[in-house]
C-alpha positions in Angstrom: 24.8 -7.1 -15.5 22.0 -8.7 -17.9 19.0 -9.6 -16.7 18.2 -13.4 -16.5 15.4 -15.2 -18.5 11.9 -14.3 -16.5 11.5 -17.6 -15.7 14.9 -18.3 -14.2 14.2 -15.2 -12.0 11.0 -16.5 -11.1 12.1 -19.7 -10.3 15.2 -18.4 -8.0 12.8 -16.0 -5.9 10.9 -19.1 -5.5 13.5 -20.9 -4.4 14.6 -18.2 -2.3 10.8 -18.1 -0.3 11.3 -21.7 0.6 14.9 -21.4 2.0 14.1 -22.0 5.7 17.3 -20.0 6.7 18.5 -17.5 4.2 22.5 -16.0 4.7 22.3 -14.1 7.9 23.1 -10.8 5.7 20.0 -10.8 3.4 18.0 -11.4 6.2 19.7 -8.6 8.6 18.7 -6.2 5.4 15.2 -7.4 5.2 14.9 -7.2 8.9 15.7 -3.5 8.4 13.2 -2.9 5.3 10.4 -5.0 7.6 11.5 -2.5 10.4 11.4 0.9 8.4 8.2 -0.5 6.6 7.0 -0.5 10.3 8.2 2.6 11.1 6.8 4.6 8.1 2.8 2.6 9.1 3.4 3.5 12.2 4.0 7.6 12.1 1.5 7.7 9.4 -1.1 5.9 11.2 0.1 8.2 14.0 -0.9 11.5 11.8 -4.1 9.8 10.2 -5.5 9.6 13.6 -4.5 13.1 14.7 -5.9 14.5 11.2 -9.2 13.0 11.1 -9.9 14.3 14.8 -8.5 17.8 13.8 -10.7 18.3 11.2 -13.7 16.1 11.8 -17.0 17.9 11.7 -19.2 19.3 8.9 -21.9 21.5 8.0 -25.7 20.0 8.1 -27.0 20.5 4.7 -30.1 20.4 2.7 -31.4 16.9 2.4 -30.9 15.4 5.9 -26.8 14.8 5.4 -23.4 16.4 6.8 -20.6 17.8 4.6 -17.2 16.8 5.5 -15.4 20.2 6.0 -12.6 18.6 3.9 -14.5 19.6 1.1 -14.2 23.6 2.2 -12.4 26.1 1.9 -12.0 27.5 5.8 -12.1 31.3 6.7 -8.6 32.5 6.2 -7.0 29.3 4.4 -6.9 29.6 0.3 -7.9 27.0 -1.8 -4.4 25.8 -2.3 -3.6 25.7 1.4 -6.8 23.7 1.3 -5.9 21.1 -1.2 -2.2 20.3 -0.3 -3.8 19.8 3.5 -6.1 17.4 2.2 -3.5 15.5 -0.2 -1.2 15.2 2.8 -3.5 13.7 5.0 -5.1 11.4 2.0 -1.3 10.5 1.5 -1.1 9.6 5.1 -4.0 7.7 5.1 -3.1 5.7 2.2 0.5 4.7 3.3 -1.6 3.6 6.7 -4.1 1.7 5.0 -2.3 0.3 2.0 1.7 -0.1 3.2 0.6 -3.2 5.0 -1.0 -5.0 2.0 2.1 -4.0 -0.3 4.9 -4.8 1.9 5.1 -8.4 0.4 5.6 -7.1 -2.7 8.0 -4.8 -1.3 10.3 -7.2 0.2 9.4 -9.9 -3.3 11.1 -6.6 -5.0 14.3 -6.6 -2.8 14.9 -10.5 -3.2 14.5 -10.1 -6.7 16.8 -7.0 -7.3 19.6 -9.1 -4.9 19.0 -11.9 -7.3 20.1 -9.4 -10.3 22.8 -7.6 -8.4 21.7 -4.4 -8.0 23.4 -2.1 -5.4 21.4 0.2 -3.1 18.7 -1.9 -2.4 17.0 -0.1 0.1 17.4 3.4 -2.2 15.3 0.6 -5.0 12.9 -0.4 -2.7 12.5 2.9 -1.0 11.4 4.2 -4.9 9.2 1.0 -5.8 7.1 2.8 -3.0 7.3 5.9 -4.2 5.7 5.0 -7.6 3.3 3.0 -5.4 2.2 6.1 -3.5 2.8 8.6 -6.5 -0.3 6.8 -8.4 -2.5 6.8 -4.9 -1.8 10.2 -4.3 -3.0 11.4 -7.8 -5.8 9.4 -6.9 -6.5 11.7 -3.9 -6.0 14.8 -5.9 -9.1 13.6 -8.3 -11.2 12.7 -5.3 -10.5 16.4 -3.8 -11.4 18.1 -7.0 -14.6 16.4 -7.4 -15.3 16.9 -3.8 -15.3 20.3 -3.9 -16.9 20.7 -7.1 -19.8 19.2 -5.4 -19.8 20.5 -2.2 -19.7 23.9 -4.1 -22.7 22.7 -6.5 -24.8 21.7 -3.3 -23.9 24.8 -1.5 -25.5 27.1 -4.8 -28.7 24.8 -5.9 -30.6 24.1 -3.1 -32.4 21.0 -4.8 -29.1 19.3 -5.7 -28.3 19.0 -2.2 -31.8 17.5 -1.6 -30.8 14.7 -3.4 -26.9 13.9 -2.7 -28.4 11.5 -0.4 -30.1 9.5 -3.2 -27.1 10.1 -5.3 -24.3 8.5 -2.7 -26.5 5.3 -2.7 -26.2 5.3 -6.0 -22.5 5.4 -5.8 -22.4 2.2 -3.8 -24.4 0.6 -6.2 -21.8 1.3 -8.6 -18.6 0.8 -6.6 -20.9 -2.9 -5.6 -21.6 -3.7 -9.0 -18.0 -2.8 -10.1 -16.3 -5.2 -7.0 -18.3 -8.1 -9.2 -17.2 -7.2 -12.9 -14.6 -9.7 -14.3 -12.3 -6.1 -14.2 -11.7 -5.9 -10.7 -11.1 -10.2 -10.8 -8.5 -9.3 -13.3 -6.9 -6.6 -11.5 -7.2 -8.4 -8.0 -5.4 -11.6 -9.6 -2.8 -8.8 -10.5 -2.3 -7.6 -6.8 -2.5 -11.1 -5.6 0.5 -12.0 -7.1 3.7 -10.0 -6.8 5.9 -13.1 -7.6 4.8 -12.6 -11.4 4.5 -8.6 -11.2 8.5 -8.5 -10.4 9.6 -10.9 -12.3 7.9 -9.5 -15.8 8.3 -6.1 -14.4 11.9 -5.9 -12.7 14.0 -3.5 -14.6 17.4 -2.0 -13.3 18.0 1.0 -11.4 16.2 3.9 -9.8 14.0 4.4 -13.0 13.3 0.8 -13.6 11.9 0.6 -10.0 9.8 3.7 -10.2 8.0 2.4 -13.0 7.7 -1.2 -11.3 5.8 1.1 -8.5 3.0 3.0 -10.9 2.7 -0.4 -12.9 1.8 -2.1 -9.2 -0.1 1.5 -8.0 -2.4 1.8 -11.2 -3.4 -1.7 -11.1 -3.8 -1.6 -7.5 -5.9 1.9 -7.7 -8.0 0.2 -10.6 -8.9 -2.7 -7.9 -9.8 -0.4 -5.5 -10.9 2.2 -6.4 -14.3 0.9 -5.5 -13.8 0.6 -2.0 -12.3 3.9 -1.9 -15.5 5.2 -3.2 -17.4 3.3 -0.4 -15.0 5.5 1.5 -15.3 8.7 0.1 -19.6 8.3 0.4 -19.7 6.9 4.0 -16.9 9.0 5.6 -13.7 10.3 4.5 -13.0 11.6 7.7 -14.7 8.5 9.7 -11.5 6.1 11.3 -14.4 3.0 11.7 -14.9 3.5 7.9 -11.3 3.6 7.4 -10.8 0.3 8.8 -12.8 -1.4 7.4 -11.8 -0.6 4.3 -8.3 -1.1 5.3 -9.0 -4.6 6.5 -11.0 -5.5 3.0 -8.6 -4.8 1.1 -5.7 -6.3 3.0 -8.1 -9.5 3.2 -9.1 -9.3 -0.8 -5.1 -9.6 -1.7 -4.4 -12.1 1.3 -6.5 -14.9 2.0 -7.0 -17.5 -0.7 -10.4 -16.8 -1.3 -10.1 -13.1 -1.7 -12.1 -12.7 -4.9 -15.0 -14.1 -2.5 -14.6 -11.6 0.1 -14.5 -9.1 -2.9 -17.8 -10.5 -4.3 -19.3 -10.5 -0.5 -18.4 -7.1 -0.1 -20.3 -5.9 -3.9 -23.0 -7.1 -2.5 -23.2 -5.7 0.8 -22.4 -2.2 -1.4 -25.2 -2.5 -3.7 -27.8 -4.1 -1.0 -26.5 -0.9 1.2 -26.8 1.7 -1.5 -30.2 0.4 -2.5 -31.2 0.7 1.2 -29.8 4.4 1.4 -31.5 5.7 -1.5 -34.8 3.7 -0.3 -34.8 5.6 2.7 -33.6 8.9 1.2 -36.6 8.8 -1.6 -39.5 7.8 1.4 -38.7 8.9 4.5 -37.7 6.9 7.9 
């Protein structure tokens, strides 16, 4: 079946938002997808939690800091036993902290697809995620690399580790000064609005969704990638931390004035990195 014009697809999934009661079918299906959805945040807030308290802890370094022992390589464990434990809990973590925010999309997907009529809609929707996830979890292997290329620098050259401290400020400074560049305005006005994502994006079958997924997870990675640094430097392993973050980012994509909660939280970065560095360079 041909796709229709972008606009008359647009315009349908439009009018389809607005229909008070939709065909009891279509919404029996999304019920389900709104239920799995719930299911999948559910077991993998479930593991996130268990994860974090399994392997919180650290080793007090040089400099006044703690090193997450996510960035080691534990007695009997090899490094690659070591890196696919970290990935799946980062995966984990991200399907907990970013499912929420990218379930509208999700379900903006399955109207869209009904609209062309495409078969297996769950099996679609199921691999819109996965491309989703696919780009988040790449993300997670770069931030596992250069965590342990660090924590192995620190652990050799005594003075380096001195100044991690100074250095982690610096990197909220630069994940706050990034939340107020016109870049992460034009990728936020991107994940704010799936309507015109699908609708220029929506290609058929399994392929055509996967690719609909990376398109959403890059742009949604290059928005965030920021507060995932904030992350990274103020507790990988820290579930308060992993809130918060969660909750900025659902409210950046949510409320209508999400590019001011993006703005509020650059600053709070940079005043907070300044602050740490301040304190790392002079004492308490």
């Amino acid at each position: 079946m041909s796709a229709p014009p972008t606009n008359a697809l647009a315009n349908s999934v439009r009018q389809s938002e607005e229909v008070a009661a939709p065909p009891s079918p279509s919404r029996a299906a999304e019920r389900a997808t709104f239920t799995a959805a719930l299911a999948v945040f559910a077991v993998a807030a479930v593991l996130t939690i268990y994860l974090t308290r399994s392997m919180s802890g650290g080793m007090r370094m040089s400099g006044n800091w703690t090193m997450s022992m996510m960035w080691m390589v534990m007695p009997g464990q090899s490094w690659m036993t070591a890196a696919l434990a970290f990935v799946g809990m980062w995966l984990a973590m991200m399907v907990a902290m970013m499912l929420p925010s990218s379930l509208p999309m999700l379900l903006l997907y399955r109207r869209a697809a009904a609209f062309r009529g495409e078969s297996r809609l769950g099996l679609l929707t199921f691999a819109v995620g996965t491309g989703y996830f696919l780009v988040w979890t790449l993300f997670g292997v770069l931030a596992y690399l250069g965590g342990t290329a660090i924590s192995r620098l620190v652990m050799t050259w005594l003075a380096l580790s001195r100044i991690v401290p100074v250095a982690a400020g610096g990197a909220l400074v630069l994940a706050g000064i990034y939340q107020l560049t016109p870049w992460k305005s034009a990728c936020l006005k991107h994940c704010r609005d799936p309507l015109l994502l699908v609708a220029h994006h929506l290609h058929g079958g399994w392929r055509g969704a996967l690719r609909l997924g990376i398109h959403h997870g890059v742009f949604c990675a290059a928005c965030c990638w920021g507060l995932m640094l904030i992350q990274l430097v103020l507790g990988v392993m820290s579930l308060a931390v992993m809130a918060v973050v969660a909750v900025l980012i659902a409210l950046e994509k949510v409320l209508a004035k999400g590019e001011v909660v993006a703005r509020l939280t650059g600053y709070g970065a940079v005043l907070g990195g300044l602050v740490l560095s301040a304190l790392s360079l002079f004492g308490r």
